[in-house]
ROPA-837415 format. One record per residue: z negated, y, x of N, C-alpha, C in turn; residue number from 0; chain. Coordinates in pm, 1 decimal. Layout:
% ROPA-837415
     n_pz     n_py     n_px    ca_pz    ca_py    ca_px     c_pz     c_py     c_px vextor firo
        Z        Y        X        Z        Y        X        Z        Y        X    NUM    A
...
END
This chain:
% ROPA-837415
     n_pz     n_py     n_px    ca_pz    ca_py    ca_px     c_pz     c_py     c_px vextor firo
  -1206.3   3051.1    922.5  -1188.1   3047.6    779.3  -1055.9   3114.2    740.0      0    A
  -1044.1   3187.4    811.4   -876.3   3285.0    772.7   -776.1   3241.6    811.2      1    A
   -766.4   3137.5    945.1   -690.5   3026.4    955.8   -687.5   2929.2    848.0      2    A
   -769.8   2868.0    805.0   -775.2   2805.4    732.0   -648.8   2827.1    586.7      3    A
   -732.8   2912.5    503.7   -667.1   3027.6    414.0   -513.8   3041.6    449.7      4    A
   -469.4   3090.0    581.5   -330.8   3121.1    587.8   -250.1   3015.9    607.4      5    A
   -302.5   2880.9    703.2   -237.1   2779.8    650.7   -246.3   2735.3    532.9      6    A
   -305.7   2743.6    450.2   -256.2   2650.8    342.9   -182.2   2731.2    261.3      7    A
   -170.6   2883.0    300.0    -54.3   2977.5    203.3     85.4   2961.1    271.4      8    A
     63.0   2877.2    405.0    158.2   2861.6    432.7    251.0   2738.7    404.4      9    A
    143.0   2665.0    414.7    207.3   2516.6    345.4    261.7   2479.9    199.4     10    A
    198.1   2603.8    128.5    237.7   2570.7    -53.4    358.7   2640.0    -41.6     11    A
    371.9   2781.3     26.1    502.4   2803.0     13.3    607.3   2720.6    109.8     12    A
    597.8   2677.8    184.2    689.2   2585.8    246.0    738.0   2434.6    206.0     13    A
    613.3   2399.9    115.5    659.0   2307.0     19.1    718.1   2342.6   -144.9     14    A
    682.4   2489.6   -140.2    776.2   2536.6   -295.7    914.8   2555.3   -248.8     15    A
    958.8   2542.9   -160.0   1081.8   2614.6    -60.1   1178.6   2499.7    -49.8     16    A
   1098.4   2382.2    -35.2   1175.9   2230.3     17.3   1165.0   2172.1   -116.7     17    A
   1084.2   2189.5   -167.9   1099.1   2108.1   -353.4   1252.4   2139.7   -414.4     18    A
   1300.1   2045.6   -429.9   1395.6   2016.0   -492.2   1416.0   1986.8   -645.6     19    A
   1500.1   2020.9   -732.9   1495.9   2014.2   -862.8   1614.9   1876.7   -901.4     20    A
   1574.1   1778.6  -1001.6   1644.5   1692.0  -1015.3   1714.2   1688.8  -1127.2     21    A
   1802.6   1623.1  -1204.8   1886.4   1687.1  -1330.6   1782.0   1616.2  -1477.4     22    A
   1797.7   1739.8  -1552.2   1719.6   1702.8  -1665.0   1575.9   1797.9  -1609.6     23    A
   1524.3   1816.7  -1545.2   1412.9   1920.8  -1478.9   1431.6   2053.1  -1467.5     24    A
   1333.8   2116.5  -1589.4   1334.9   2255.4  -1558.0   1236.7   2320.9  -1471.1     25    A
   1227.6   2428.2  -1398.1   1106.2   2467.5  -1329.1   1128.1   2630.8  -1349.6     26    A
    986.0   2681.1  -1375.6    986.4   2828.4  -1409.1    909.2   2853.1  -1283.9     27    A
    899.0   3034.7  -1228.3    791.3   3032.4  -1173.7    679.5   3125.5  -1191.9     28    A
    564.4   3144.4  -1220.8    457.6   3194.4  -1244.5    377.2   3252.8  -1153.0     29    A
    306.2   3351.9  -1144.7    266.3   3470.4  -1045.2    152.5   3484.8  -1095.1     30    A
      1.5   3396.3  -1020.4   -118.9   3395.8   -977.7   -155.9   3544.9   -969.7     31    A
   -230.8   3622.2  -1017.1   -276.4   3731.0   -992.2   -178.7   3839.9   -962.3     32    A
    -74.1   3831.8   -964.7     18.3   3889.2   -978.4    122.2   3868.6   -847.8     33    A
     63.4   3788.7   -807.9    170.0   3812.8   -611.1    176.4   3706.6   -564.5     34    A
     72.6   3604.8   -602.7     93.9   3437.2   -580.8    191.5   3341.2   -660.9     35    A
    326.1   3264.9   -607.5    397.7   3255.4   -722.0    345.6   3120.9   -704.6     36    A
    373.0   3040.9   -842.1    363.6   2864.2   -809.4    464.4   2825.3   -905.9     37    A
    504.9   2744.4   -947.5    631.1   2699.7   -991.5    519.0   2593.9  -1127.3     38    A
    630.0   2554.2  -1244.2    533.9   2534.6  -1332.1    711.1   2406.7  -1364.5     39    A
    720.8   2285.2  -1347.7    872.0   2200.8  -1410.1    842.8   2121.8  -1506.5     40    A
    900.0   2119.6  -1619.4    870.1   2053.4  -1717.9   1026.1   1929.6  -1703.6     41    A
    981.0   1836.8  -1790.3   1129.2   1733.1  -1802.0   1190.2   1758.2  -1899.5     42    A
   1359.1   1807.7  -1950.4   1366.7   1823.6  -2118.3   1399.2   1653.8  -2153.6     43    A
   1427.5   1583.7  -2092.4   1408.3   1402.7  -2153.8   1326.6   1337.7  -2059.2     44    A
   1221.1   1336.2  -2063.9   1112.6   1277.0  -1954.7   1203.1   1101.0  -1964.8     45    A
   1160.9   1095.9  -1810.0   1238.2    945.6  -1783.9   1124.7    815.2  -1846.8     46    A
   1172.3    718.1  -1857.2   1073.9    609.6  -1892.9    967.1    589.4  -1760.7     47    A
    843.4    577.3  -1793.8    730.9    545.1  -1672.9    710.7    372.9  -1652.5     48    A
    802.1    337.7  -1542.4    795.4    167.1  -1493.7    673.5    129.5  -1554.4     49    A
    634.8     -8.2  -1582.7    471.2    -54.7  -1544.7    458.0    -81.6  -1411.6     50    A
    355.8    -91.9  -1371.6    283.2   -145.1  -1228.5    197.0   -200.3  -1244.6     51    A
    225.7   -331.5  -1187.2     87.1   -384.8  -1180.0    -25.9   -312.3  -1057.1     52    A
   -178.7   -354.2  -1137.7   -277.5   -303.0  -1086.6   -303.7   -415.2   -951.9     53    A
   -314.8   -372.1   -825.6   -314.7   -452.1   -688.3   -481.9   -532.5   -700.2     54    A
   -519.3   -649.5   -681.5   -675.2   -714.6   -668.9   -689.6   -723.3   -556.0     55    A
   -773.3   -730.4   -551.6   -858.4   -801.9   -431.8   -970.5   -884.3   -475.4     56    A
   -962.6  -1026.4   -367.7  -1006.4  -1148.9   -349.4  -1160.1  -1141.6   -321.2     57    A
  -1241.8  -1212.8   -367.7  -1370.1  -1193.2   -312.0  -1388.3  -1221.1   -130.9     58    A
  -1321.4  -1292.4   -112.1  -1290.2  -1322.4     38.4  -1249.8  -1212.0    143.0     59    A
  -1139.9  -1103.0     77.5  -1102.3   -992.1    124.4  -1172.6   -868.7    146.8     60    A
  -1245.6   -890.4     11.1  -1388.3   -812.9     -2.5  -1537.0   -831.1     81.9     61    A
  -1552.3   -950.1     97.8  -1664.5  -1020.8    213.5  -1585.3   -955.9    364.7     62    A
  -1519.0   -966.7    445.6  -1406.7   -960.0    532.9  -1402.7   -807.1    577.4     63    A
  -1343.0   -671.7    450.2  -1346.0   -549.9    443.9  -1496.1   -531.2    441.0     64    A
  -1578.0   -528.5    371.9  -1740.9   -504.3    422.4  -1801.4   -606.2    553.2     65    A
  -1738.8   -701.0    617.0  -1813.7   -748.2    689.3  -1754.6   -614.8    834.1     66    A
  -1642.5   -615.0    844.9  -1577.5   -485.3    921.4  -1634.6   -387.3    914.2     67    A
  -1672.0   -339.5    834.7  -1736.0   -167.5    803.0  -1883.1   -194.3    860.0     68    A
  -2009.5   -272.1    806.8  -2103.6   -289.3    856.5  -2098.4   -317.4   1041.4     69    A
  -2007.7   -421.9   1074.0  -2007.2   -401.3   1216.3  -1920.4   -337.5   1294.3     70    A
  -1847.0   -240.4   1269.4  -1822.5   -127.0   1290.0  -1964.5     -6.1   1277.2     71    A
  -1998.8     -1.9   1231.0  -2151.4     99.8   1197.2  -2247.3     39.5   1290.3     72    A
  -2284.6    -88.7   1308.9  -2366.4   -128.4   1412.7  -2334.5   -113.0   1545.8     73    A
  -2198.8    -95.8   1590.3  -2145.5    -62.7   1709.1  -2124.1     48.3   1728.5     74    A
  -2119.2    165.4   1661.3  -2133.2    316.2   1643.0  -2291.6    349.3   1638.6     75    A
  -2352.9    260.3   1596.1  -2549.6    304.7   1602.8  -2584.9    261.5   1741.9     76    A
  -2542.4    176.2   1825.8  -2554.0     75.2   1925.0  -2499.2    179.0   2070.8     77    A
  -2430.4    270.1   2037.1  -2351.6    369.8   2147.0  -2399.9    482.6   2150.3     78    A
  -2546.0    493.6   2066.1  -2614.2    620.1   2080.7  -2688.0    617.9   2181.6     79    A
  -2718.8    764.9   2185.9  -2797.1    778.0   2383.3  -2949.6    777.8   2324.7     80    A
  -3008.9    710.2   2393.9  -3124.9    699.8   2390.4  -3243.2    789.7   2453.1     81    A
  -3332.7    876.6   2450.9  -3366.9    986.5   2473.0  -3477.8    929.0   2541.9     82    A
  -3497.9    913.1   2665.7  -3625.7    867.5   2750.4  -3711.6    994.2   2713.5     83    A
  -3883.4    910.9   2701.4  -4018.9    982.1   2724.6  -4041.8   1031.8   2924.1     84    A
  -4050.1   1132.4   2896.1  -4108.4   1148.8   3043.1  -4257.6   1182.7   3044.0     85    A
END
């Protein structure tokens, strides 16, 4: 668990470290309980947000992706050890 914990204090600060600031982006930083810093960037002209289209899927693709998953699961139930009666 304390592994756990210290990597990921290690990873936020190593990604606050490599974050880069772009022009027009401000970033302050703010202190969690007093000793944890995290960074807080606001935009002063936020850029326009593209549209995107939303990706579908085909009923065909959908039959296809669940026919995979079910026999995948039958071949994972199928590789269990079987526990002989003596």
């Amino acid at each position: 668990m304390v592994r756990k914990i210290a990597l990921a204090i290690l990873l936020t600060s190593v990604a606050g470290i490599a974050s880069a600031t772009s022009p027009g982006l401000t970033c302050t930083t703010h202190y969690w309980l007093g000793f944890i810093p995290y960074e807080v960037c606001t935009w002063n002209n936020p850029p326009p947000k593209p549209v995107v289209a939303a990706p579908e899927i085909d009923a065909a693709s959908a039959v296809a992706g669940l026919t995979l998953l079910v026999g995948g699961l039958a071949v994972l139930r199928g590789r269990r050890s079987k526990i002989a009666n003596a």
